[in-house]
N, CA, C and O atoms as a DFTB+ gen file, in Angstrom:
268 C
 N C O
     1  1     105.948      49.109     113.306
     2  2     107.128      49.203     114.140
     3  2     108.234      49.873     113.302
     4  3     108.752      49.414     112.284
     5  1     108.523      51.142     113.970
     6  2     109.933      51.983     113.069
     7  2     110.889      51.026     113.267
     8  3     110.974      50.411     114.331
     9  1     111.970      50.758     111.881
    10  2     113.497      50.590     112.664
    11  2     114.469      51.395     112.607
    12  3     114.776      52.070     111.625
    13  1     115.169      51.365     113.968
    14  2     116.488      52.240     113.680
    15  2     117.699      51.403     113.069
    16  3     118.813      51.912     113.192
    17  1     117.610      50.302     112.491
    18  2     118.384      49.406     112.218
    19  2     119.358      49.921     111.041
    20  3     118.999      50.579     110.065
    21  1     120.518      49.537     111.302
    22  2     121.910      50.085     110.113
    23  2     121.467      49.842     108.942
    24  3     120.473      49.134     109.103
    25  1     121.700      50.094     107.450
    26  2     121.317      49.828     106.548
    27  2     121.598      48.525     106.115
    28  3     122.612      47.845     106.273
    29  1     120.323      48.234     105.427
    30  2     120.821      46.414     104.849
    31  2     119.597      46.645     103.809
    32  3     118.856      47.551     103.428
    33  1     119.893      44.979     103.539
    34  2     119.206      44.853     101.947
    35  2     119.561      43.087     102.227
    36  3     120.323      42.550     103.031
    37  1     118.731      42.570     101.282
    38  2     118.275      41.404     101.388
    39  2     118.376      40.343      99.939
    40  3     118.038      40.597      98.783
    41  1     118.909      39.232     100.455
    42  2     118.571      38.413      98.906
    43  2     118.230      36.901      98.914
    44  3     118.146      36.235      99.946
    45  1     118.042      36.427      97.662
    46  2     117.581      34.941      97.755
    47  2     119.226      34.462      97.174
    48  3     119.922      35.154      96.430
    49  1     119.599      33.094      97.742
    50  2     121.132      32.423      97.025
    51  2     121.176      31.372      97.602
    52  3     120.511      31.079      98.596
    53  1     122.202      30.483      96.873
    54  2     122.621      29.097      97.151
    55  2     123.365      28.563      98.094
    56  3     124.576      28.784      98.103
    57  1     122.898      27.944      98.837
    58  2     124.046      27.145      99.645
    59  2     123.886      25.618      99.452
    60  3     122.898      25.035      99.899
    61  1     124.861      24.981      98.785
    62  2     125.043      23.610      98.902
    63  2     123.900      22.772      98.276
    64  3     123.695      21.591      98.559
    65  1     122.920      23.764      97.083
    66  2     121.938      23.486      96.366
    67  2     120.810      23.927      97.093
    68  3     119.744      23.784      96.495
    69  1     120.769      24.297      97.933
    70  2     119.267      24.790      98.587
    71  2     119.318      26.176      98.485
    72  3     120.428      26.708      98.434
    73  1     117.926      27.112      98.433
    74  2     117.861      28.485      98.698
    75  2     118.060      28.609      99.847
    76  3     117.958      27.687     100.655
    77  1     118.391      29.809     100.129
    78  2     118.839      30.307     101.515
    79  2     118.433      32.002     101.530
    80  3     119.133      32.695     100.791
    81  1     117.572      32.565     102.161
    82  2     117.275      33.773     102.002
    83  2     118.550      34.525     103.257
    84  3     119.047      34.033     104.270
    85  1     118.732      35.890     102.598
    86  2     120.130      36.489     103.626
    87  2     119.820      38.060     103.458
    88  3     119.723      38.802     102.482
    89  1     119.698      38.248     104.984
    90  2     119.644      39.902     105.503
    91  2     121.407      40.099     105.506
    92  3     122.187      39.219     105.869
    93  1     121.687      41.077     105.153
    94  2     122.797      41.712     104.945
    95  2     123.129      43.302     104.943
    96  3     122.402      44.195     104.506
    97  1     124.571      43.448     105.616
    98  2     124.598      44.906     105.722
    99  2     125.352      45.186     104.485
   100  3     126.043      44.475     103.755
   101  1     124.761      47.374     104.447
   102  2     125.287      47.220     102.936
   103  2     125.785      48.659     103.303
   104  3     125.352      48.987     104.408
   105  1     126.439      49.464     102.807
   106  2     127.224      50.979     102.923
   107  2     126.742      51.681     102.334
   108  3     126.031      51.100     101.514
   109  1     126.686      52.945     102.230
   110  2     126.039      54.415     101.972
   111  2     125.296      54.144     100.721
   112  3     124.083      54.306     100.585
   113  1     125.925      53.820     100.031
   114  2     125.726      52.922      98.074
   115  2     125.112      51.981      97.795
   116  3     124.831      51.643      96.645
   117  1     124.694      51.198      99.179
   118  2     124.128      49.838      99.283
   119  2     125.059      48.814      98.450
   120  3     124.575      48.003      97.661
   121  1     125.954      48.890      98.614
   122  2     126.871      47.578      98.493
   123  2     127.003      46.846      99.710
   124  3     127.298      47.342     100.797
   125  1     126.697      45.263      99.404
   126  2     127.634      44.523     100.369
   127  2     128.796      44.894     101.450
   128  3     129.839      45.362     100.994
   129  1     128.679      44.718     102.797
   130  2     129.876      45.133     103.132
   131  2     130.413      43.685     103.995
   132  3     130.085      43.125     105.042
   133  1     131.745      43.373     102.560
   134  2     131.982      41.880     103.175
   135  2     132.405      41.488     104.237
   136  3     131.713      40.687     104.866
   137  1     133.355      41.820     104.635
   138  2     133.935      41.025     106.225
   139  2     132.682      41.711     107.253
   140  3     132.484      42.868     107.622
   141  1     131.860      40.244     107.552
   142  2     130.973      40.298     108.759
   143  2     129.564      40.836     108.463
   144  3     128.733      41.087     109.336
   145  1     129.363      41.001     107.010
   146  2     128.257      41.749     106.234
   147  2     127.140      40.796     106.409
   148  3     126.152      41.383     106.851
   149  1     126.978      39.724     106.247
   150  2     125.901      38.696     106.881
   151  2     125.159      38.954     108.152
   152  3     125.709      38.823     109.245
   153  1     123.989      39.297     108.022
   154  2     123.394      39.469     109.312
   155  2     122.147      38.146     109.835
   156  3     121.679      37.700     110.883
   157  1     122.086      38.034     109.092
   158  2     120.832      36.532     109.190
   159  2     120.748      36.252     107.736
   160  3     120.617      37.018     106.782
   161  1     120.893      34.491     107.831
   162  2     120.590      33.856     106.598
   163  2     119.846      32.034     107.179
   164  3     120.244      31.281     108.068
   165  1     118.850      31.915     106.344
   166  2     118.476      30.692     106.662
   167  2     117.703      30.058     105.518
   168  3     117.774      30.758     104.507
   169  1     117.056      29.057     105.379
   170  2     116.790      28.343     104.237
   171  2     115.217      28.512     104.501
   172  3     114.772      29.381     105.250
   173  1     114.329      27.482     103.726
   174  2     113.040      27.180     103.964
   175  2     112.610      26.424     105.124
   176  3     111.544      26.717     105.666
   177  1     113.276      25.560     105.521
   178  2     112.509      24.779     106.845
   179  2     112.691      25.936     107.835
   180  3     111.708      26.326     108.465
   181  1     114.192      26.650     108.055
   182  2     113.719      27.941     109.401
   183  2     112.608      28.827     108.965
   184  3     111.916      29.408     109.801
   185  1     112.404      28.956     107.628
   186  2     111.593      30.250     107.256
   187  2     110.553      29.878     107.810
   188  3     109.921      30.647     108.534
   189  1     110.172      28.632     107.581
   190  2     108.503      27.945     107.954
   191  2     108.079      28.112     109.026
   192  3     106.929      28.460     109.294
   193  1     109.470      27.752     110.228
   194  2     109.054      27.740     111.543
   195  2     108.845      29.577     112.204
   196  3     108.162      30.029     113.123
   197  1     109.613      30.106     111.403
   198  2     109.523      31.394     112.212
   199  2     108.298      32.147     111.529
   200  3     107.633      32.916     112.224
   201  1     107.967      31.942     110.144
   202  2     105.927      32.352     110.026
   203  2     105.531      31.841     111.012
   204  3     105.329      32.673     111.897
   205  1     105.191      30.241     111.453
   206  2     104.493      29.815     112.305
   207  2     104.584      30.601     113.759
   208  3     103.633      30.557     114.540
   209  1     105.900      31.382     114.089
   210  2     105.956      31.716     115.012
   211  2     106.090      33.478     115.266
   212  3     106.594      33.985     116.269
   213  1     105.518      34.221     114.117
   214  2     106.253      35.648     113.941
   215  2     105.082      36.142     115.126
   216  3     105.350      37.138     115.799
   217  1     104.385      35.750     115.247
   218  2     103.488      36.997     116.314
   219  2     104.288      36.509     117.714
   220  3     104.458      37.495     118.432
   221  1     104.718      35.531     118.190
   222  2     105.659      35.166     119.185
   223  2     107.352      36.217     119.180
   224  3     107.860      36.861     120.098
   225  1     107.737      36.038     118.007
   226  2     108.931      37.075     117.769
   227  2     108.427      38.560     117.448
   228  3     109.245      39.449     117.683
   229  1     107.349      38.886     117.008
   230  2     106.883      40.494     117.021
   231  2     107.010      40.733     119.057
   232  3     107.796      41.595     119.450
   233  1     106.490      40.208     119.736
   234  2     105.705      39.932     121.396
   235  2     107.444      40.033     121.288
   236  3     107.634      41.249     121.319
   237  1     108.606      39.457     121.194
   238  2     109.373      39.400     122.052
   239  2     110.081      40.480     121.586
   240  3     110.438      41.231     122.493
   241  1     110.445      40.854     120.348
   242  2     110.755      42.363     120.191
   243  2     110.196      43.586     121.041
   244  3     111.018      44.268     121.653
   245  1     108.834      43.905     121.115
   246  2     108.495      44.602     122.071
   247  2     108.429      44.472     123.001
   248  3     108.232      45.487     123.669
   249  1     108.540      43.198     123.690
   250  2     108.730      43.183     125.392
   251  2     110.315      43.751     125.707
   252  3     110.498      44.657     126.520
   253  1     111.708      42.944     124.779
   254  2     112.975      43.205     125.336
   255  2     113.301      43.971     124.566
   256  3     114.468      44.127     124.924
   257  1     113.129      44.799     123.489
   258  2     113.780      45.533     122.672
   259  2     114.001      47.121     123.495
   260  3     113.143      47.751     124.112
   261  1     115.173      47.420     123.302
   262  2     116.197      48.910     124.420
   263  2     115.540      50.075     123.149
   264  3     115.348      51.215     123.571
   265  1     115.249      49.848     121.851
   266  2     114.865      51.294     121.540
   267  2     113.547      51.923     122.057
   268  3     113.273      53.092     121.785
């Protein structure tokens, strides 16, 4: 599956002692771009559930996705 998706970049970090993995948008240079630069971040228990569920979220990308 191509994306046309804005540029981002991705990392592992802390919240409140737990990992938290975070999709993020980043500018021409791939820097951070802070105000609103967070695009998805979640820890290990969401990560778990959405493996268990990625061929369900692949199916719903291609059913509703406009590109």
């Amino acid at each position: 599956m191509a994306s046309n998706l804005p540029p981002h970049d991705i990392a592992v970090e802390e919240f409140k002692g737990n990992k938290i993995f975070k999709i993020f948008k980043v500018d021409d240079e791939g820097n951070e771009i802070e105000k609103y630069g967070t695009i998805l971040s979640f820890g290990v228990t969401k990560a778990k559930y959405l493996l268990e569920h990625i061929d369900d979220i692949k199916k719903f990308v291609e059913t509703y996705s406009k590109d």
